[in-house]
C-alpha positions in Angstrom: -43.6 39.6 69.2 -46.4 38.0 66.8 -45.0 36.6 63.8 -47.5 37.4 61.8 -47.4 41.1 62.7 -46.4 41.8 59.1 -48.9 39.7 57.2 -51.6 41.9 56.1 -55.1 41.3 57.1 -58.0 40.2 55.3 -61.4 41.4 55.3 -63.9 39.1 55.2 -66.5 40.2 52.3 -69.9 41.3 54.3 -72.2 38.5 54.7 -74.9 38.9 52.2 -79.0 37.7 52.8 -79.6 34.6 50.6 -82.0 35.6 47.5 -85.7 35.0 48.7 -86.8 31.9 47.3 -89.0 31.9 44.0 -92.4 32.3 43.9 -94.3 30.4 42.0 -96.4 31.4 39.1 -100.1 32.3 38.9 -101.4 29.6 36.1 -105.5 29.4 35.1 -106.5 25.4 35.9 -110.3 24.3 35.5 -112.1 23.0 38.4 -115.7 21.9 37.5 -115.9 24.2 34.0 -114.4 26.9 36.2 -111.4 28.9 35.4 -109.7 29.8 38.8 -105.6 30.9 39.2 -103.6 28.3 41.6 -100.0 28.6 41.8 -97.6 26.2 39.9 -94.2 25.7 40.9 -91.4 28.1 38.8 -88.8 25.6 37.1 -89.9 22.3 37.0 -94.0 22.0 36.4 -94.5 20.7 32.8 -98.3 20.3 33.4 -100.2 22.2 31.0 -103.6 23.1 33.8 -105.7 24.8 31.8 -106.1 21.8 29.6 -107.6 19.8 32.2 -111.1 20.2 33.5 -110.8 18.6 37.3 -113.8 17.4 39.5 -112.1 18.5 42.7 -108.9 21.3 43.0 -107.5 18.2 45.6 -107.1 16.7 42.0 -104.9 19.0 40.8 -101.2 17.8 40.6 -97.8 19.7 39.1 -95.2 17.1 37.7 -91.8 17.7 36.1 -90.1 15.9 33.4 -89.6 12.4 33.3 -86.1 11.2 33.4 -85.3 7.8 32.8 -82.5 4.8 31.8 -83.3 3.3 28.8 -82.1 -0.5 29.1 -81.3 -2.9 25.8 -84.1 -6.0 25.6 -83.0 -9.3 23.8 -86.1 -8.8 21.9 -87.2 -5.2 20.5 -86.5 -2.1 21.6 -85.3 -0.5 25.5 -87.1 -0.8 28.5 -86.7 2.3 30.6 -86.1 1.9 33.9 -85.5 4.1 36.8 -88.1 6.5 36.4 -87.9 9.6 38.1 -90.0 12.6 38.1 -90.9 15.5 40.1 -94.4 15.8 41.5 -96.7 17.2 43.6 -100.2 17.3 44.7 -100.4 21.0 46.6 -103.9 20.7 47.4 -103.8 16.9 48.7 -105.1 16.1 52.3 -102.7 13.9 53.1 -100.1 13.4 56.2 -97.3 15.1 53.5 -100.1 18.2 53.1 -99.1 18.8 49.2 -94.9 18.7 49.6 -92.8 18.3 46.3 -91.4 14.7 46.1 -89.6 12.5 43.5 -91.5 9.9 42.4 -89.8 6.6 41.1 -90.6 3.6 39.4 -88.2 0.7 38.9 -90.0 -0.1 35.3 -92.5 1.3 33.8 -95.1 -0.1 36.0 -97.2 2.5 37.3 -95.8 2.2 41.0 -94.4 5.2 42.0 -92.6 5.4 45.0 -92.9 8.8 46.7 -89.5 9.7 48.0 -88.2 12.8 50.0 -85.1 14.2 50.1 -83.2 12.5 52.8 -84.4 9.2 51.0 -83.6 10.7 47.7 -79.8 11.3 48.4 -79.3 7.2 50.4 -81.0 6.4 47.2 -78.6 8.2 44.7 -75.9 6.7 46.7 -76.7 3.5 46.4 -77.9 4.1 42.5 -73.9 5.5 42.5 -72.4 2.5 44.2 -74.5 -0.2 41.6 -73.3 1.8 38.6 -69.5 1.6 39.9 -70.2 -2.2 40.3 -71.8 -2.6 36.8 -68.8 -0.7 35.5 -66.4 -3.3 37.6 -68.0 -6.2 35.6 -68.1 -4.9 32.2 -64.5 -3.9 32.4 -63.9 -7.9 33.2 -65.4 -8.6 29.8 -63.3 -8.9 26.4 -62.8 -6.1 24.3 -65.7 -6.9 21.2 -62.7 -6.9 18.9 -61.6 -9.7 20.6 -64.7 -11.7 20.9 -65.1 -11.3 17.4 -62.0 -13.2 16.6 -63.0 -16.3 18.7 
């Protein structure tokens, strides 16, 4: 005899077919004065094409947003740092033939590392594990209400 002969079963829901993945939109781009339709990635392309009048369609690149940590400077304003974009060059002849990539720049340098997403996520871990250590050390520090009475 089963002890769980009196425990009603439950039916699993029927699996369902994950939702085809979007399609990216038709947008006009110029290649040598000519108007042509080339496909720009749904979501995250900020790139406004048809503004641009390229010499080659292997020119043509989608990029997202810029995301980025402004830091404090002794003298003037922040420095951003860690910046972080989405970008892509789809008609690039190159060994990644035109994948989507983050690039990042430590400052705001102009290198741009390309990085992909198994590189992405060690990165964001270790980005993780620096922030908990930067928290660590400011926690040591007095509170400014008491370095204000020293």
């Amino acid at each position: 005899m089963s002890v769980l002969h009196d425990v009603p079963t439950q039916q699993s829901p029927a699996p369902t077919a994950p939702p085809p993945p979007a399609s990216p939109r038709l947008v006009a781009a110029m290649v040598r004065g000519q108007r042509i339709a080339v496909p720009c990635p749904t979501g995250w392309c900020v790139v406004d094409h048809a503004t641009e009048n390229l010499t080659d369609l292997s020119d043509l690149a989608h990029y997202g947003a810029r995301i980025s940590l402004p830091v404090p400077q002794f003298s003037g304003g922040p420095e951003h740092v860690l910046i972080a974009y989405m970008a892509q060059w789809p008609f690039a002849r190159d060994e990644h033939r035109g994948l989507p990539y983050v690039a990042l720049e430590a400052c705001d340098s102009g290198d741009v590392t390309e990085i992909r997403k198994t590189a992405g996520r060690a990165f964001a871990d270790q980005a993780l594990a620096h922030i908990v250590a930067f928290a660590s050390l400011v926690e040591q520090l007095p509170e400014d209400a008491e370095r204000a009475a020293v």
